[in-house]
PQR file of N, CA, C, O and H, with PARSE charges and radii, in Angstrom:
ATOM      1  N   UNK A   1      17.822  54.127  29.246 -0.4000 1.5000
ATOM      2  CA  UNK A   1      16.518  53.535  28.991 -0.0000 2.0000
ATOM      3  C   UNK A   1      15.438  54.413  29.609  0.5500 1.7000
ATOM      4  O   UNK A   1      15.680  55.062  30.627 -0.5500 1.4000
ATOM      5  N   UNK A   2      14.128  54.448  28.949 -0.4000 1.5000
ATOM      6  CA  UNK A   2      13.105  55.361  29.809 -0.0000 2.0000
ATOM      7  C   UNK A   2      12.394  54.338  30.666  0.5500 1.7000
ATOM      8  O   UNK A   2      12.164  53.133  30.559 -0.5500 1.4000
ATOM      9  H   UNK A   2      13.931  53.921  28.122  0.4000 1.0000
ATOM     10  N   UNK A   3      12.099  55.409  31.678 -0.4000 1.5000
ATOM     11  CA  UNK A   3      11.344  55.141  32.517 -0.0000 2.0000
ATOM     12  C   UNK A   3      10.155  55.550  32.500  0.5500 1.7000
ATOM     13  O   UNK A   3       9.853  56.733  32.344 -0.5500 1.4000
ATOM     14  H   UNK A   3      12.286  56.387  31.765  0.4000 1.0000
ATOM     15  N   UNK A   4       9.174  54.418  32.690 -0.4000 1.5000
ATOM     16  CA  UNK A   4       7.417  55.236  33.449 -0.0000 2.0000
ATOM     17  C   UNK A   4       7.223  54.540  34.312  0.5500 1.7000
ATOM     18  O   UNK A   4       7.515  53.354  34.471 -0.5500 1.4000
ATOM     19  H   UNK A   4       9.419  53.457  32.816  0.4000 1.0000
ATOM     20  N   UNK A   5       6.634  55.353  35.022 -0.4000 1.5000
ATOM     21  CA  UNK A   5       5.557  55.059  36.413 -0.0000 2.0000
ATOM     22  C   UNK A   5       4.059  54.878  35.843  0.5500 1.7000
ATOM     23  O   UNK A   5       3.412  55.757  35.272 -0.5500 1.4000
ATOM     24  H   UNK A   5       6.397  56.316  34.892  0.4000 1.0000
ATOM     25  N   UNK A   6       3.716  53.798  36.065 -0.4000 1.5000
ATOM     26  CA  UNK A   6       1.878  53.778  35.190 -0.0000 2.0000
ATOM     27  C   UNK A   6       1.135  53.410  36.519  0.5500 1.7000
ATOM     28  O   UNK A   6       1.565  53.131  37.639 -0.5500 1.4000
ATOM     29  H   UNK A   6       4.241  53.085  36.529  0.4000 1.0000
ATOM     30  N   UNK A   7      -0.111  53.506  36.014 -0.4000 1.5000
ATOM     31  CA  UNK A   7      -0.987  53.298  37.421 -0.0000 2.0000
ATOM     32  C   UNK A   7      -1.950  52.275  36.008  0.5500 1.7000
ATOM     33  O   UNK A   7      -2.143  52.429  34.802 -0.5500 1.4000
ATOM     34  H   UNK A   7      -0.461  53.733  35.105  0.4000 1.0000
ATOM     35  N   UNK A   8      -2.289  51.355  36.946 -0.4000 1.5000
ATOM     36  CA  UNK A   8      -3.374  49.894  36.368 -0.0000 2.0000
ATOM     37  C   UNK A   8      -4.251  50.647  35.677  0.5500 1.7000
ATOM     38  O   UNK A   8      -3.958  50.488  34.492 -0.5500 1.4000
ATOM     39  H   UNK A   8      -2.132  51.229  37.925  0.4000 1.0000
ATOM     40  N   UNK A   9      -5.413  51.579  35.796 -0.4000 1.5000
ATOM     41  CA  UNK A   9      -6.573  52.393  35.287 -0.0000 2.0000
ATOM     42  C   UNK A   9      -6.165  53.247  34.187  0.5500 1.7000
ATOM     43  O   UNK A   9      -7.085  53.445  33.393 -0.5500 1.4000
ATOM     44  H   UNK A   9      -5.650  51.709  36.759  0.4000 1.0000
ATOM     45  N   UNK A  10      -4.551  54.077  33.762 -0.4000 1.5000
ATOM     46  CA  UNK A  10      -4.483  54.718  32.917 -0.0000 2.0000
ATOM     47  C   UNK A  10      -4.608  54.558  31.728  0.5500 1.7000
ATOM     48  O   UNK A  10      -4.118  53.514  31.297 -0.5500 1.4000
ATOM     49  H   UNK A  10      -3.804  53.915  34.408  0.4000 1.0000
ATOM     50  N   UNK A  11      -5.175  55.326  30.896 -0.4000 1.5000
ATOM     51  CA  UNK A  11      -5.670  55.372  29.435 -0.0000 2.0000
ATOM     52  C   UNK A  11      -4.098  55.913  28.844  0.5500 1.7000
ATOM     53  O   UNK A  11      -3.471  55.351  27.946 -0.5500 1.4000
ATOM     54  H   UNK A  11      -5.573  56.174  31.245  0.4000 1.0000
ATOM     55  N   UNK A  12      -3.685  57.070  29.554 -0.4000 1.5000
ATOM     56  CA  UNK A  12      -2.384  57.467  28.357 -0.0000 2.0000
ATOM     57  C   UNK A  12      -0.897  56.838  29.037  0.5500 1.7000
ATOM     58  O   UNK A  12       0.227  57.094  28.607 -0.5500 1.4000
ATOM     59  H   UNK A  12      -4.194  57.525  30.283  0.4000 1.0000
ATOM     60  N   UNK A  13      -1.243  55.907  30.268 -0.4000 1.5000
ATOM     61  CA  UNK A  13      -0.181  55.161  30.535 -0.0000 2.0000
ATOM     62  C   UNK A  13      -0.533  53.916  29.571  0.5500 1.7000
ATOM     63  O   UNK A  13       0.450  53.223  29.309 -0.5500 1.4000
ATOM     64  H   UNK A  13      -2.156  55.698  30.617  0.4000 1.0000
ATOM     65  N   UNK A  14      -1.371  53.632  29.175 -0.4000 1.5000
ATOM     66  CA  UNK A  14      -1.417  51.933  28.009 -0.0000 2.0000
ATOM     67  C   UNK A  14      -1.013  53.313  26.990  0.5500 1.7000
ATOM     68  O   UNK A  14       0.178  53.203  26.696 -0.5500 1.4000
ATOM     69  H   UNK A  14      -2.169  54.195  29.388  0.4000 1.0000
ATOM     70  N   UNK A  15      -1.343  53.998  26.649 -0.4000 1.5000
ATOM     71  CA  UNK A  15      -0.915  54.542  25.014 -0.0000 2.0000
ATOM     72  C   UNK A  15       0.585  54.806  24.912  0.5500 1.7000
ATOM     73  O   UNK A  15       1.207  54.388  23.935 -0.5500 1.4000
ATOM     74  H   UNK A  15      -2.310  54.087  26.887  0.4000 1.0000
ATOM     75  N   UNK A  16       1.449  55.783  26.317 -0.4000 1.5000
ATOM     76  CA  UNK A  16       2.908  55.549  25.937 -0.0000 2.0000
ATOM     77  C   UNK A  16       3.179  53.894  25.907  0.5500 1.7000
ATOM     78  O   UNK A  16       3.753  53.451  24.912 -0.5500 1.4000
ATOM     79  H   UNK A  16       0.944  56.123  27.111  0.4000 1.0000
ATOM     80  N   UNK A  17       2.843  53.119  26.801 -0.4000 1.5000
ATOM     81  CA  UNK A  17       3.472  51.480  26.660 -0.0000 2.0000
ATOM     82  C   UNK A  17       2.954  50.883  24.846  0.5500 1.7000
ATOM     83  O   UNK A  17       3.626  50.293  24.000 -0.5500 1.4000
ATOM     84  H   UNK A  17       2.376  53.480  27.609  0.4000 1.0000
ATOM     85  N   UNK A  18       1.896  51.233  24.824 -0.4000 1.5000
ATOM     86  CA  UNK A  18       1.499  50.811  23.259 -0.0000 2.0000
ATOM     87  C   UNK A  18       2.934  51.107  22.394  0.5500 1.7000
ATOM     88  O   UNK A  18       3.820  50.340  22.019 -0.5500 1.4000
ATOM     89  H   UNK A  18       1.350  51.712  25.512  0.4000 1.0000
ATOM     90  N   UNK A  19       2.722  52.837  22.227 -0.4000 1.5000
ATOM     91  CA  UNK A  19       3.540  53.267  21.370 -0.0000 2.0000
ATOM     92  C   UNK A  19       5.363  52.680  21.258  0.5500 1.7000
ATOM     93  O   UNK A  19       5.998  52.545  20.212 -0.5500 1.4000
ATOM     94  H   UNK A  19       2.002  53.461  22.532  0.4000 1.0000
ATOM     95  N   UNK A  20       5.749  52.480  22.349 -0.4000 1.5000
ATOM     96  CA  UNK A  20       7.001  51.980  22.482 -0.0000 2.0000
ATOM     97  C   UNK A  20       7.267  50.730  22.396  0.5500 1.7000
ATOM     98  O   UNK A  20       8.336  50.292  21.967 -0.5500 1.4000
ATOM     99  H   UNK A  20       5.233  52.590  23.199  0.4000 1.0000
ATOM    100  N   UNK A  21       6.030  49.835  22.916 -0.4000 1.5000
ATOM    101  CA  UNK A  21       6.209  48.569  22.224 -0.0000 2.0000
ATOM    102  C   UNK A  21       6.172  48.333  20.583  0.5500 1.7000
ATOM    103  O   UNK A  21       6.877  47.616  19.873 -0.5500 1.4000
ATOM    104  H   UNK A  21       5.163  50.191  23.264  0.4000 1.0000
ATOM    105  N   UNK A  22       4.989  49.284  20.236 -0.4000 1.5000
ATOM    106  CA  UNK A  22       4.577  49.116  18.330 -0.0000 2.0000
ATOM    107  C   UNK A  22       6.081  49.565  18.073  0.5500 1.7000
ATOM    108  O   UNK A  22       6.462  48.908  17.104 -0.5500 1.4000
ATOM    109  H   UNK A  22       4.416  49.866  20.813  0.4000 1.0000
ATOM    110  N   UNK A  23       7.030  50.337  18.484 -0.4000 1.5000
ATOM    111  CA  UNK A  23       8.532  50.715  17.991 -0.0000 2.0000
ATOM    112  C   UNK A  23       9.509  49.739  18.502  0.5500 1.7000
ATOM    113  O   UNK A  23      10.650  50.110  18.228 -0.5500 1.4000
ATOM    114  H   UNK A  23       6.721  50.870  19.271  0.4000 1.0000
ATOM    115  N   UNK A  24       9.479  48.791  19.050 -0.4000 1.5000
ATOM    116  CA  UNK A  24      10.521  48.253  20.074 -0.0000 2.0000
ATOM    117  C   UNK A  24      11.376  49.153  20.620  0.5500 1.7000
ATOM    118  O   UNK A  24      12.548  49.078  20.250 -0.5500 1.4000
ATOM    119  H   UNK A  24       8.552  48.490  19.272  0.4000 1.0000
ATOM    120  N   UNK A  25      11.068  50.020  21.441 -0.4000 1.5000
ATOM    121  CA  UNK A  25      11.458  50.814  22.104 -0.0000 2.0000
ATOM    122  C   UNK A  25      11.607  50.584  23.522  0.5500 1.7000
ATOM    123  O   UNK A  25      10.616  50.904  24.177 -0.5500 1.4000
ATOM    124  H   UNK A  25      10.116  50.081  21.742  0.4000 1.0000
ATOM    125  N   UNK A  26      12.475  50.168  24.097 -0.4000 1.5000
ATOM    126  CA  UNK A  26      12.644  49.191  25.573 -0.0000 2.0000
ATOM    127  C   UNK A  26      12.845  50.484  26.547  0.5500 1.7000
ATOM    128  O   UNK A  26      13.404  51.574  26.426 -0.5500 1.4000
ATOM    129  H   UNK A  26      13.280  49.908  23.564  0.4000 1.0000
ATOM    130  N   UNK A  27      12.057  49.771  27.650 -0.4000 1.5000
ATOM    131  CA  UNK A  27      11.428  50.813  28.631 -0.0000 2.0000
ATOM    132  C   UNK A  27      11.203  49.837  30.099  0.5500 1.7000
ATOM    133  O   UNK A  27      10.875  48.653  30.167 -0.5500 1.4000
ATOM    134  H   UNK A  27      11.603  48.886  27.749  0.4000 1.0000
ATOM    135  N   UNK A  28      11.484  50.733  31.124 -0.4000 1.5000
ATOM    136  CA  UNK A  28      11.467  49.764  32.302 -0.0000 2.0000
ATOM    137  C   UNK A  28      10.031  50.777  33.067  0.5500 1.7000
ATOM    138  O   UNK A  28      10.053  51.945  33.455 -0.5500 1.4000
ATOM    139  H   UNK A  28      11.750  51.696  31.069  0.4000 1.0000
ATOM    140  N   UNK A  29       9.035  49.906  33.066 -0.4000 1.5000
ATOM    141  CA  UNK A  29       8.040  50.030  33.559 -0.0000 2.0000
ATOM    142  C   UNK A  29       7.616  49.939  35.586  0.5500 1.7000
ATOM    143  O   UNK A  29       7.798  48.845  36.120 -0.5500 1.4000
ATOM    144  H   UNK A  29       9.017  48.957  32.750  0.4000 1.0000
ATOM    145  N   UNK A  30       7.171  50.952  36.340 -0.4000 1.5000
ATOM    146  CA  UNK A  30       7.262  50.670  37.665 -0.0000 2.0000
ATOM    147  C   UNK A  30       5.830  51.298  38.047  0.5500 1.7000
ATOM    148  O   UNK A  30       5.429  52.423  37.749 -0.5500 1.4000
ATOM    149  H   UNK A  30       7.023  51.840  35.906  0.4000 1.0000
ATOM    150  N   UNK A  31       5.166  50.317  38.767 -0.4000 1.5000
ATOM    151  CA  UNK A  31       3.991  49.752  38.589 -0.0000 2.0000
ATOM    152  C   UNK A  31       3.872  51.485  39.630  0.5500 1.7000
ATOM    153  O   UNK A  31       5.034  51.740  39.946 -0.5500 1.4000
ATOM    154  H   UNK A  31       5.492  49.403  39.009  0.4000 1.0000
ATOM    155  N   UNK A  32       3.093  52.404  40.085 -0.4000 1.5000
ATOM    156  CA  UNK A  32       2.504  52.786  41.236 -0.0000 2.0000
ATOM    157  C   UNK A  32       1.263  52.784  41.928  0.5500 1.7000
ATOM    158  O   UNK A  32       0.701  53.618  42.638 -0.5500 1.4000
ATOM    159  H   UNK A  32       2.149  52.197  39.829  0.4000 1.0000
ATOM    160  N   UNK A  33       0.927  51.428  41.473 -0.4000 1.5000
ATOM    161  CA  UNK A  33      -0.298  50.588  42.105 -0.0000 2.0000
ATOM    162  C   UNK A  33       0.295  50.121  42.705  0.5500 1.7000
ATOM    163  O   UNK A  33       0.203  50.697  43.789 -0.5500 1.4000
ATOM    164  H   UNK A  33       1.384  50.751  40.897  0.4000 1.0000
ATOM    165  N   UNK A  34       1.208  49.045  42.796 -0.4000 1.5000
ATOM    166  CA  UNK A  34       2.359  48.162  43.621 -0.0000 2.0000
ATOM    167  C   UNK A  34       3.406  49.143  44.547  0.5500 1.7000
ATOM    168  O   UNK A  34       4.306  48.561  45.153 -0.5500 1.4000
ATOM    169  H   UNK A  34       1.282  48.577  41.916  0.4000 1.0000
ATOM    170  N   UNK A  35       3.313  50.383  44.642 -0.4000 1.5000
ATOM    171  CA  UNK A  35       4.495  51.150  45.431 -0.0000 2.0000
ATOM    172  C   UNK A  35       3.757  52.426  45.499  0.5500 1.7000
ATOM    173  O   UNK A  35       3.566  53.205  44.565 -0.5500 1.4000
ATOM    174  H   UNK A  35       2.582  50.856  44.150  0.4000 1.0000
ATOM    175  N   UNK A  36       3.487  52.504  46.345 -0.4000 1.5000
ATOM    176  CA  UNK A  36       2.311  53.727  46.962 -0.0000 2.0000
ATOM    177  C   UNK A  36       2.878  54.875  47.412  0.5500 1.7000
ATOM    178  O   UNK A  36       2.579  56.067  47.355 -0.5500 1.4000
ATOM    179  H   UNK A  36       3.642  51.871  47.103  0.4000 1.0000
ATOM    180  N   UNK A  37       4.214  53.916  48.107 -0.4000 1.5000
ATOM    181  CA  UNK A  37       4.898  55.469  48.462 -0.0000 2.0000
ATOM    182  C   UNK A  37       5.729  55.928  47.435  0.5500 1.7000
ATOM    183  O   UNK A  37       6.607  56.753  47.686 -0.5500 1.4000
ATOM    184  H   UNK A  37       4.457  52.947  48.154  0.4000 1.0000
ATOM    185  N   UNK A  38       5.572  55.531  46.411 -0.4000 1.5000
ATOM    186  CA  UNK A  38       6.292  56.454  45.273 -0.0000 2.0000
ATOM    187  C   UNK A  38       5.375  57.563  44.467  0.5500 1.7000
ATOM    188  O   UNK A  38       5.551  58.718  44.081 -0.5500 1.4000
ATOM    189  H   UNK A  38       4.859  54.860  46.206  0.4000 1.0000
ATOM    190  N   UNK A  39       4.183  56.492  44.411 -0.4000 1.5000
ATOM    191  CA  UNK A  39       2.542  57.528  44.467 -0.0000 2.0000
ATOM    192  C   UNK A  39       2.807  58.881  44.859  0.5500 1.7000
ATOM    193  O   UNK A  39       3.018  59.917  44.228 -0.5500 1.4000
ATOM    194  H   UNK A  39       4.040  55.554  44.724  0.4000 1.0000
ATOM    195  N   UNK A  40       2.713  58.484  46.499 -0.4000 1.5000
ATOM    196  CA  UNK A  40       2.634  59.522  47.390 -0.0000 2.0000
ATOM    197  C   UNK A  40       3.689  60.631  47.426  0.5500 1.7000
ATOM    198  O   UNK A  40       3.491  61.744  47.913 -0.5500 1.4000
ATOM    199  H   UNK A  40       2.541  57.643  47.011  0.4000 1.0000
ATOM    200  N   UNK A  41       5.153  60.099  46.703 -0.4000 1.5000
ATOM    201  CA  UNK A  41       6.089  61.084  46.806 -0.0000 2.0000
ATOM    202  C   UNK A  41       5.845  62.234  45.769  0.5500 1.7000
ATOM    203  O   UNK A  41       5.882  63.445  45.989 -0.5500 1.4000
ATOM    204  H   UNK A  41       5.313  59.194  46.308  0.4000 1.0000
ATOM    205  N   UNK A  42       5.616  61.654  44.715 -0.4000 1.5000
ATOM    206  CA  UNK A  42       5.216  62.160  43.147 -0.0000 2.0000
ATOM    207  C   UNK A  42       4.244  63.363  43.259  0.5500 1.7000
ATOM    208  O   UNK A  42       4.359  64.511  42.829 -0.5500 1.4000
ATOM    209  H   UNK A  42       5.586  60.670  44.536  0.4000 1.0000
ATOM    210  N   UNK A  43       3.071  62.653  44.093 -0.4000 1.5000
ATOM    211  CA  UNK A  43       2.204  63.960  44.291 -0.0000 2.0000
ATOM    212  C   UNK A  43       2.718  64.684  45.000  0.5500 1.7000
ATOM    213  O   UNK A  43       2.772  65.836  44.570 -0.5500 1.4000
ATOM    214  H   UNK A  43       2.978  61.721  44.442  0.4000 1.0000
ATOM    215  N   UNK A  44       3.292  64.455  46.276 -0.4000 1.5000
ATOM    216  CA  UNK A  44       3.888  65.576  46.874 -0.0000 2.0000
ATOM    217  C   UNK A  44       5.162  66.750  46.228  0.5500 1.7000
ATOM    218  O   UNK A  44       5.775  67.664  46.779 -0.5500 1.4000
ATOM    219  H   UNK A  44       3.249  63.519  46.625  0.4000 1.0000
ATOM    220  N   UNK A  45       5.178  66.360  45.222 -0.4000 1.5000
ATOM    221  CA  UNK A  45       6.011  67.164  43.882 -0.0000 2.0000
ATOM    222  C   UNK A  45       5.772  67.659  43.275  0.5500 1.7000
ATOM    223  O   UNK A  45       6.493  68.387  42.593 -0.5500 1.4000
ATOM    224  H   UNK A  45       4.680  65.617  44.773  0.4000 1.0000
ATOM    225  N   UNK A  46       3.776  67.411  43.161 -0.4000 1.5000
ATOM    226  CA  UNK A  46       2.822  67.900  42.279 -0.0000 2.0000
ATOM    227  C   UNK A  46       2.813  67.557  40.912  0.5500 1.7000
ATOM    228  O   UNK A  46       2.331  68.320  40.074 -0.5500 1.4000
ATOM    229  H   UNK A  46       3.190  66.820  43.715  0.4000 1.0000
ATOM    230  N   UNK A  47       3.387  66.297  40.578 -0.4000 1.5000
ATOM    231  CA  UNK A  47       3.529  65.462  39.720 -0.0000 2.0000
ATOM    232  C   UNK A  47       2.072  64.400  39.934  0.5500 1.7000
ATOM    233  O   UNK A  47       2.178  63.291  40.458 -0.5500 1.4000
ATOM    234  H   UNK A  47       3.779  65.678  41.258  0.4000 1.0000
ATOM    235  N   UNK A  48       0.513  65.051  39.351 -0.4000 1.5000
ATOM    236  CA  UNK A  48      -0.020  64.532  39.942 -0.0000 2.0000
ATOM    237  C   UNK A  48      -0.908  63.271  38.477  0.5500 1.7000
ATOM    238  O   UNK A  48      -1.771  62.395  38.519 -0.5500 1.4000
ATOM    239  H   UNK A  48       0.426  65.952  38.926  0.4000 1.0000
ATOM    240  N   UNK A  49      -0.198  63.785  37.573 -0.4000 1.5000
ATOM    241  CA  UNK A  49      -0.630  63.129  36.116 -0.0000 2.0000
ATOM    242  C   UNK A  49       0.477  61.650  35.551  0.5500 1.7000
ATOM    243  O   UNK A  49       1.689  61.440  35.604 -0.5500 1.4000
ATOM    244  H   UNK A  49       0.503  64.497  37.539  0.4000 1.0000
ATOM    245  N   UNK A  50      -0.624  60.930  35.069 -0.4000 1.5000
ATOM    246  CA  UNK A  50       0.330  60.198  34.933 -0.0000 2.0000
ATOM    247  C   UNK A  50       0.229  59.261  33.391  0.5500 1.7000
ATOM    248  O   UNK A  50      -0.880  58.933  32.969 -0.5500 1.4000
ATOM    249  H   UNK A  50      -1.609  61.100  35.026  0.4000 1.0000
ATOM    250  N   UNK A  51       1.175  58.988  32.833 -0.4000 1.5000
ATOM    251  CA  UNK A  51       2.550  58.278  33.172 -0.0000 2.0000
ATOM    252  C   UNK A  51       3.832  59.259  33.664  0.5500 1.7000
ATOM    253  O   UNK A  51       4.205  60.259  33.050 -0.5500 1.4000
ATOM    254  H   UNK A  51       2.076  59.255  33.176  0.4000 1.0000
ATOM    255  N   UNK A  52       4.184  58.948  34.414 -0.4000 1.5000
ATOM    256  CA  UNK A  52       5.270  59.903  34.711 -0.0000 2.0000
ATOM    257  C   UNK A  52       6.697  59.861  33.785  0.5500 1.7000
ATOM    258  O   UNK A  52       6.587  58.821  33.135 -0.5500 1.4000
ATOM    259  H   UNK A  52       3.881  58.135  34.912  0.4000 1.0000
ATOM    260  N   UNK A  53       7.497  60.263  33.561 -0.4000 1.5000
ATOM    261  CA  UNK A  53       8.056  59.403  32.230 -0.0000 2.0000
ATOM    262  C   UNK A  53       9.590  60.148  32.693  0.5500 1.7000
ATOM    263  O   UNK A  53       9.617  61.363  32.500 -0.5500 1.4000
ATOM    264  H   UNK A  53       7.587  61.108  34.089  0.4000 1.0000
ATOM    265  N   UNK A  54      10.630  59.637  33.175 -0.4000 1.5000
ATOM    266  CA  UNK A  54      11.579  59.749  32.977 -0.0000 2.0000
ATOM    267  C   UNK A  54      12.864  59.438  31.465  0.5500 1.7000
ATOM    268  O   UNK A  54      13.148  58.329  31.013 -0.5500 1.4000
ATOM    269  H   UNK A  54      10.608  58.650  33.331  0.4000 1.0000
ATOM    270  N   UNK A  55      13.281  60.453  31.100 -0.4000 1.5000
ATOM    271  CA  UNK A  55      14.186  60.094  29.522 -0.0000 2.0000
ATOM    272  C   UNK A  55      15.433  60.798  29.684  0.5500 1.7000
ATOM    273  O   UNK A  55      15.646  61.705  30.489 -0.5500 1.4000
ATOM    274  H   UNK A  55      13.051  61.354  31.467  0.4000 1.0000
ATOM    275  N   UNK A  56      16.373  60.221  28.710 -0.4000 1.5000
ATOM    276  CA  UNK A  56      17.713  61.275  28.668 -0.0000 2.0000
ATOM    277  C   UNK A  56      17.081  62.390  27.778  0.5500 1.7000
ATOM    278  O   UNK A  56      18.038  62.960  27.253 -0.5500 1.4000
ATOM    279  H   UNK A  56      16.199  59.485  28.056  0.4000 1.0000
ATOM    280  N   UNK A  57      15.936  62.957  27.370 -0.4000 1.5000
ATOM    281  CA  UNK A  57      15.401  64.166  26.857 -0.0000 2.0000
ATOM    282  C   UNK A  57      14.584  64.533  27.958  0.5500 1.7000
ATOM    283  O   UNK A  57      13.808  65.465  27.748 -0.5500 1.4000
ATOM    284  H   UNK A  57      15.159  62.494  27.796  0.4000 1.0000
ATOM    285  N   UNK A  58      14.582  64.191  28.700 -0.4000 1.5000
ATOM    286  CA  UNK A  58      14.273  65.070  30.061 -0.0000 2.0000
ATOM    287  C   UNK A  58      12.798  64.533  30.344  0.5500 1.7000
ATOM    288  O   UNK A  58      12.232  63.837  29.501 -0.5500 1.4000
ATOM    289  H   UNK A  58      15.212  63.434  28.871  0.4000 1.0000
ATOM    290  N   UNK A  59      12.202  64.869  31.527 -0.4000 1.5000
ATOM    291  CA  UNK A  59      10.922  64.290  31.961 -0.0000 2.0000
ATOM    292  C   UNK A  59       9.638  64.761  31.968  0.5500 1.7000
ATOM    293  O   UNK A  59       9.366  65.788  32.591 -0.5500 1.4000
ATOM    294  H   UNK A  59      12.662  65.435  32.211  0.4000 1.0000
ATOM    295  N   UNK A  60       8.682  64.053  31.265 -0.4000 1.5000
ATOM    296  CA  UNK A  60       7.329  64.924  31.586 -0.0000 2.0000
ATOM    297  C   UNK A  60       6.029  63.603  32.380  0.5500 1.7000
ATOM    298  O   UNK A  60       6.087  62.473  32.863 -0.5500 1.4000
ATOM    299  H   UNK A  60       8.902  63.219  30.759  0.4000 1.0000
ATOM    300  N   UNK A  61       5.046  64.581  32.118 -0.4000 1.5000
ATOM    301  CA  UNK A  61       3.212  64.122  32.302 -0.0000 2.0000
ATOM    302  C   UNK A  61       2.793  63.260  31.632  0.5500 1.7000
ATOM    303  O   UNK A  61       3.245  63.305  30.488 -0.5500 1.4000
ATOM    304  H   UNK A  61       4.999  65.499  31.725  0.4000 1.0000
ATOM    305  N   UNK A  62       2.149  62.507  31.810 -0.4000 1.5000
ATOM    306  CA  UNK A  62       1.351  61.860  30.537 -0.0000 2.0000
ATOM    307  C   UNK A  62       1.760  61.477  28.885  0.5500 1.7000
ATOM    308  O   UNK A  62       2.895  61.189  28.506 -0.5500 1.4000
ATOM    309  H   UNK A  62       1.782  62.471  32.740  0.4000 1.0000
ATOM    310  N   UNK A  63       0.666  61.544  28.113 -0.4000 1.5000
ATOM    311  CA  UNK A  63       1.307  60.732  27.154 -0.0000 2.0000
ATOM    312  C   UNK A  63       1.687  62.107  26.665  0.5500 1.7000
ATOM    313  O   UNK A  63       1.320  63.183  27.136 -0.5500 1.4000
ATOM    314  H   UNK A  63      -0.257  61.777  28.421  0.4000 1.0000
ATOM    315  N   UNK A  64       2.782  61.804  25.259 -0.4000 1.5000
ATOM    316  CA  UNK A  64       3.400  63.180  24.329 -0.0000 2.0000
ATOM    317  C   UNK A  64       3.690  62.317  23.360  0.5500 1.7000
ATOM    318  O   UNK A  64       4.333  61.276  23.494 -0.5500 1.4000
ATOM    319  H   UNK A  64       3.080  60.929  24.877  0.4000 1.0000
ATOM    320  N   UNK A  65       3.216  62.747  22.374 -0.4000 1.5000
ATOM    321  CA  UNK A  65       3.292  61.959  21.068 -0.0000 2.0000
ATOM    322  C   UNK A  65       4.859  63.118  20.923  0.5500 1.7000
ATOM    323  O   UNK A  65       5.918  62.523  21.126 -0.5500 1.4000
ATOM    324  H   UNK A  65       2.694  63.593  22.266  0.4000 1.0000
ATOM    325  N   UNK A  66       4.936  64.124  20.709 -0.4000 1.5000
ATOM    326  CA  UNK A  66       6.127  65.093  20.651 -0.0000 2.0000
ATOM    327  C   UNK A  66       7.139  64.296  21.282  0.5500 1.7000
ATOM    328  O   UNK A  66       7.839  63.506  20.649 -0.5500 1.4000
ATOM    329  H   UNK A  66       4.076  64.607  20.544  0.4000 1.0000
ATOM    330  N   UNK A  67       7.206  64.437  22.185 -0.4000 1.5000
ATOM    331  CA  UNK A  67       8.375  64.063  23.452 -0.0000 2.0000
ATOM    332  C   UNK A  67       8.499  62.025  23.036  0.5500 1.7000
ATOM    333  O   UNK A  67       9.654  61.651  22.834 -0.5500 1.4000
ATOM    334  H   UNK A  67       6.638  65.079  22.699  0.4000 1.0000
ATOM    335  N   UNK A  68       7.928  61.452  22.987 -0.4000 1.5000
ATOM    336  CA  UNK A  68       8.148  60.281  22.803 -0.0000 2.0000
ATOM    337  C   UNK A  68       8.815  60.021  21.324  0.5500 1.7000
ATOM    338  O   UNK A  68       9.682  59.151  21.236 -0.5500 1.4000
ATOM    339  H   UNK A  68       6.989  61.756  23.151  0.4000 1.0000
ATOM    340  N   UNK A  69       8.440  60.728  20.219 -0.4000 1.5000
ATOM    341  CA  UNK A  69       8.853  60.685  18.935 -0.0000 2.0000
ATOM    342  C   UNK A  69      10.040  61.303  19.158  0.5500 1.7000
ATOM    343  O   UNK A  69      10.809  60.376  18.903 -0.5500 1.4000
ATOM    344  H   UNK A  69       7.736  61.435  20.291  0.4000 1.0000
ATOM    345  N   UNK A  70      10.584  62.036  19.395 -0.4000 1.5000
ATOM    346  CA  UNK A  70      12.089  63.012  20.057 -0.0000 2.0000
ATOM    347  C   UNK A  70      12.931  61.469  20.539  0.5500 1.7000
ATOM    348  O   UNK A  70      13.813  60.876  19.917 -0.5500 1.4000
ATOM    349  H   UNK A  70       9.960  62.789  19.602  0.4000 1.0000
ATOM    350  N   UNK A  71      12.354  61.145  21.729 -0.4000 1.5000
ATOM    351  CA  UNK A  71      13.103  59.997  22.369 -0.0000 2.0000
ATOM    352  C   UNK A  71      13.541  58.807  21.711  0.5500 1.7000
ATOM    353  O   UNK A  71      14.649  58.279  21.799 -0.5500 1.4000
ATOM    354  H   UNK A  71      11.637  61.627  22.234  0.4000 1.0000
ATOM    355  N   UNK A  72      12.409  58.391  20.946 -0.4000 1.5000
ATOM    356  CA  UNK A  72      13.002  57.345  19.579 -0.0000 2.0000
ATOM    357  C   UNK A  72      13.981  58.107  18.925  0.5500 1.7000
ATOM    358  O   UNK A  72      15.031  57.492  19.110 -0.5500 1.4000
ATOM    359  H   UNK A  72      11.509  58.821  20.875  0.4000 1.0000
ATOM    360  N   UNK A  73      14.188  59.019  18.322 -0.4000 1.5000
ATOM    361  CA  UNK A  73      15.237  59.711  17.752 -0.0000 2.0000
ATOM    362  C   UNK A  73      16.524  59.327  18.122  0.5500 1.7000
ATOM    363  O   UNK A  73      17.422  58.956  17.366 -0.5500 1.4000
ATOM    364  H   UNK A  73      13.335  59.519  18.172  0.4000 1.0000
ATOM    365  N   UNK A  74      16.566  59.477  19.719 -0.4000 1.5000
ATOM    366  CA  UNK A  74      18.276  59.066  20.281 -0.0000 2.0000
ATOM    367  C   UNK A  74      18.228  58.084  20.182  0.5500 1.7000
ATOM    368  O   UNK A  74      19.456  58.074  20.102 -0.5500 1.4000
ATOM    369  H   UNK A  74      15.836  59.779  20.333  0.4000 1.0000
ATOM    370  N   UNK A  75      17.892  56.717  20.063 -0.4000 1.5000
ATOM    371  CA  UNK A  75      17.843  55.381  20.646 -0.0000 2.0000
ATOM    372  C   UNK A  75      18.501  54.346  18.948  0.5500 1.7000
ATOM    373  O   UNK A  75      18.620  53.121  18.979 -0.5500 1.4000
ATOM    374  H   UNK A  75      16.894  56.725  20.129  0.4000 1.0000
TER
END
C-alpha cells in the first residue's frame, strides 16, 4: 500500500489524496502536523517537499502525475 506523509496547508498533498481517492486507490495517510519528529527527521534527509510518498515503485517529492499513474498500474 502507499504511503504519504501530508502536512494540513499542502496544495499537492490534497492533489495526490484527491487523485487516489477519484481512483480508489487505498493509501495510508500520516499526518506530519500530528508527528513533528518525523517532520524533523525528513528534513534532516533533505526531504524537505512534501507529500512525501512512499510506493513499491519507489519514493518521491510532491505530487507526480507520472509516478502516481505508474503506481495505479501495479495495484
Amino acid at each position: 500500500m502507499i504511503k504519504i506523509y501530508t502536512r494540513k496547508t499542502c496544495a499537492e498533498c490534497a492533489a495526490t489524496k484527491l487523485y487516489l481517492k477519484t481512483r480508489k486507490v487505498p493509501y495510508q495517510e500520516i499526518s506530519l502536523d500530528k508527528n513533528p519528529e518525523l517532520y524533523d527527521r525528513f528534513k534532516a534527509e533533505g526531504k524537505k517537499r512534501t507529500p512525501i510518498v512512499e510506493s513499491s515503485i519507489g519514493d518521491w517529492l510532491g505530487f507526480s502525475l507520472t509516478k502516481l499513474n505508474e503506481y495505479a498500474k501495479t495495484i
